[in-house]
C-alpha positions in Angstrom: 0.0 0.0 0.0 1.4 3.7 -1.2 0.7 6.5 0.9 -1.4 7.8 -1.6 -3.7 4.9 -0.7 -3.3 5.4 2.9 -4.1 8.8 2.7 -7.4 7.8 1.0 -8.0 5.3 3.6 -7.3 7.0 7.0 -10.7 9.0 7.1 -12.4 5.6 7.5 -11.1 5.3 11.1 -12.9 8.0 14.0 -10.0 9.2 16.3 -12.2 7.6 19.3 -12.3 3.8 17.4 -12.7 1.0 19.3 -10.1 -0.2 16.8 -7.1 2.2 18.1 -4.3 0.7 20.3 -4.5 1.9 23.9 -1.4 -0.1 25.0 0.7 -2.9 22.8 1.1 -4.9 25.7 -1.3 -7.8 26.0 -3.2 -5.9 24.0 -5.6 -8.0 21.3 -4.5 -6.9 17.4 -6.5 -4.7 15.6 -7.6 -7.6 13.3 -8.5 -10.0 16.0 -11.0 -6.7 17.4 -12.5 -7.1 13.9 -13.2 -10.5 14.4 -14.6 -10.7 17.2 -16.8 -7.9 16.1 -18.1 -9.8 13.2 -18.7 -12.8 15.8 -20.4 -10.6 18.6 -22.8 -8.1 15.7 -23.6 -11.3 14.5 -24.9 -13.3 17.3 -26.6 -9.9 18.0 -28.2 -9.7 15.0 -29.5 -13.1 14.8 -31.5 -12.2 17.7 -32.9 -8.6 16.8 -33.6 -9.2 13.3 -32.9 -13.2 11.5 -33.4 -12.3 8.2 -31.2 -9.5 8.0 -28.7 -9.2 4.6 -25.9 -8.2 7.1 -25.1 -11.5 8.6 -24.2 -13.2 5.3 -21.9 -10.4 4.6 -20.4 -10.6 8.0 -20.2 -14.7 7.3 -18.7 -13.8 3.6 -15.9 -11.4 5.5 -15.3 -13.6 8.2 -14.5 -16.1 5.3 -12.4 -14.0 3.7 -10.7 -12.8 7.0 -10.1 -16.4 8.0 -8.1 -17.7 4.8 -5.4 -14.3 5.1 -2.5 -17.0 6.1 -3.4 -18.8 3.6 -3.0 -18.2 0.1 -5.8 -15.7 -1.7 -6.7 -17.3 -4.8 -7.8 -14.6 -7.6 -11.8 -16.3 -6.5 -11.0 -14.8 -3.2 -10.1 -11.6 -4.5 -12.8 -10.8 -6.7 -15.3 -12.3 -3.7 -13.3 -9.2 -1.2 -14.6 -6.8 -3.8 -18.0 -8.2 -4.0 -18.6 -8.1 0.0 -16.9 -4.6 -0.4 -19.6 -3.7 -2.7 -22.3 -5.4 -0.5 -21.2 -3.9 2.3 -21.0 -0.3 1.1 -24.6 -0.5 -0.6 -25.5 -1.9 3.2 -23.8 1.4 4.8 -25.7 3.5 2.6 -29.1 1.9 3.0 -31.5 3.1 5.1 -31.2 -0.1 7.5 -27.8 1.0 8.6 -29.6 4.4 9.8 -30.9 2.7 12.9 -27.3 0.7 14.0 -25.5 3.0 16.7 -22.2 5.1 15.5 -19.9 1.9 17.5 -21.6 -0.6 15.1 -21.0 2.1 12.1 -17.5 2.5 12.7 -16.8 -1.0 13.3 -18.5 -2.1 9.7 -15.9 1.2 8.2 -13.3 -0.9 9.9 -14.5 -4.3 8.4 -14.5 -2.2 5.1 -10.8 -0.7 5.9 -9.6 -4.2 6.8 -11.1 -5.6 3.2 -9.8 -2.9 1.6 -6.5 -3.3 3.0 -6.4 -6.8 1.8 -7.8 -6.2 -1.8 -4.8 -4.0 -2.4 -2.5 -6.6 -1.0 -0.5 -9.1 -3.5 -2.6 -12.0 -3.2 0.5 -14.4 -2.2 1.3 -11.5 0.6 -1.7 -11.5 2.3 -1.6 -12.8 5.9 -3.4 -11.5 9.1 0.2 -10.4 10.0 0.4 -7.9 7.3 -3.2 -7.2 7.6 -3.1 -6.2 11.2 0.1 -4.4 10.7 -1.2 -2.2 8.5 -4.2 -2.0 10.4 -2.3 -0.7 13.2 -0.4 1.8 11.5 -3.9 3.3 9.8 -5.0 3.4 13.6 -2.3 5.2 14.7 -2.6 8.0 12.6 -6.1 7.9 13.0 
């Protein structure tokens, strides 16, 4: 990632994210706080509202998220831009007016994290580097 590219990435993350590093030490990685976000909205969505279009794109990113150590085939790319689409259209839609501005900034972070990977070489992409750049992004946040 170029710093162009940064640059056009860091207004996705709010100074007061959930996703910011308060302390390194023993502190859970930026990419693990996505996760368990997409576990926990989830679960909380399954409860509130079953049918919602949001849990398959959560279960499509956790996918996505979960095969970073491995290689991403050129499938897996084109399915990060497809749940990048999905996800924006979702942001945008009038069912994302009624989730609270945590929820919001946590799907921009999903999106940042996606994002992060699309422009990745596919045979570079691990939640290492993922998480390292996440951090960085959070930093200057």
């Amino acid at each position: 990632i170029n710093s162009t590219e940064a640059s056009r990435l860091s207004p996705l993350i709010s100074p007061l994210s959930r996703f910011k590093s308060q302390d390194d030490k023993g502190d859970h990685s930026s990419l693990d706080k996505v996760t368990q976000f997409i576990n926990d909205f989830r679960d909380e969505l399954k409860e509130e509202n079953p049918e919602s279009s949001l849990i398959n794109i959560l279960n499509k990113a956790e996918t996505i998220i979960d095969d970073f150590d491995g290689s991403l085939s050129d499938t897996t790319k084109a399915d990060i831009k497809s749940v990048l689409a999905e996800l924006n259209s979702f942001t945008k839609s009038d069912a994302a007016e009624g989730l609270s501005e945590d929820n919001k900034e946590s799907l921009n972070q999903l999106g940042l994290t996606l994002r992060i990977a699309d422009r990745l070489n596919p045979s570079t992409v691990t939640s290492g580097r993922v998480n390292s750049y996440l951090s960085v992004m959070n930093r200057f946040a």
